[in-house]
N, C-alpha and C positions, 0 to 999 in steps of 0.2 A: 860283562855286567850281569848276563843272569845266570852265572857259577854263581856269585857274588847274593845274589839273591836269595837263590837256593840255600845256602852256607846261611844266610840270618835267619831264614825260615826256620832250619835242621835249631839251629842254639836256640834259637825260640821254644823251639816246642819243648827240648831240651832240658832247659831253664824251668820249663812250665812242669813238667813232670817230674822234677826233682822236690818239684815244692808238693807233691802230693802226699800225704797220710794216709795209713791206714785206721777206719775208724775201728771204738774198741767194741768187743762182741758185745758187753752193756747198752750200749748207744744203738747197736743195729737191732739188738733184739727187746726193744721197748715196746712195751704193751701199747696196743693204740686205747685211747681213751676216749674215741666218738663210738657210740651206740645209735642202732635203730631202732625204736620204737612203733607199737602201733599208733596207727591214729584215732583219736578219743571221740570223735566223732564220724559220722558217715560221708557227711551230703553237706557237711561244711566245719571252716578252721574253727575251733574253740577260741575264744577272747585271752584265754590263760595263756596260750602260745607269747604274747604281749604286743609289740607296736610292729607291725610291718614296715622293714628297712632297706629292703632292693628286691628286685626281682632279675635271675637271669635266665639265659638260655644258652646252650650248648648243639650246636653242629651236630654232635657223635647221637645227641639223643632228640632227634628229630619229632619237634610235634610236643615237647615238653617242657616245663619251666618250674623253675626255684626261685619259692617262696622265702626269704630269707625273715626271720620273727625274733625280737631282740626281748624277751622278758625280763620283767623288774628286776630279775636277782642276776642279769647279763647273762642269761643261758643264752644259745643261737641254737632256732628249733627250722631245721629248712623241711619245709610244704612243698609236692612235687605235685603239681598239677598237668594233665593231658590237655591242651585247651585246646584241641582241636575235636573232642566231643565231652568238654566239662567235665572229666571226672578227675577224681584225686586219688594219687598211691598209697595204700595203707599202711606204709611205714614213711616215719619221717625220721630224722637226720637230728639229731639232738647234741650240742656243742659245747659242756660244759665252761664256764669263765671261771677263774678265783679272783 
């Protein structure tokens, strides 16, 4: 029973690797289109950013959170705040929409 096993395991993965592509150098070497920016203010977000629509945090970056900011024209502008002594990163994370 477990030859048996092993054997569907082996075609599995098999099966699964035959189905794999390689992508074309076009597609891997695509310019990224998020920019960082400074921020326009010091000591607080600018209203322009637009409506505030989550906020997260991250494990890796301990002691930090994103601001995530949805303006009228659907840019995503993310706000990095320290909030464990208030201050903010001078660059922010700018997402353009079409």
């Amino acid at each position: 029973m477990k030859r048996i096993l092993i054997g569907i395991c082996v075609l599995a993965m098999v099966a699964g690797l035959g189905a794999c592509s390689r992508l074309n150098p076009e597609e891997r070497a695509a310019e990224p289109n998020l920019t960082f920016t400074q921020l326009t203010g010091d000591d607080a977000i600018p209203a322009t950013y637009g409506q505030l629509v989550s906020v997260t945090t991250d494990d890796s970056f301990a002691g930090w959170a994103q601001l995530w900011f949805e303006g009228e024209d659907g840019t995503i502008t993310t706000v990095f705040v320290k909030y464990v002594n208030g201050s903010l990163r001078q660059k922010v994370l700018v997402i353009p929409r079409s």
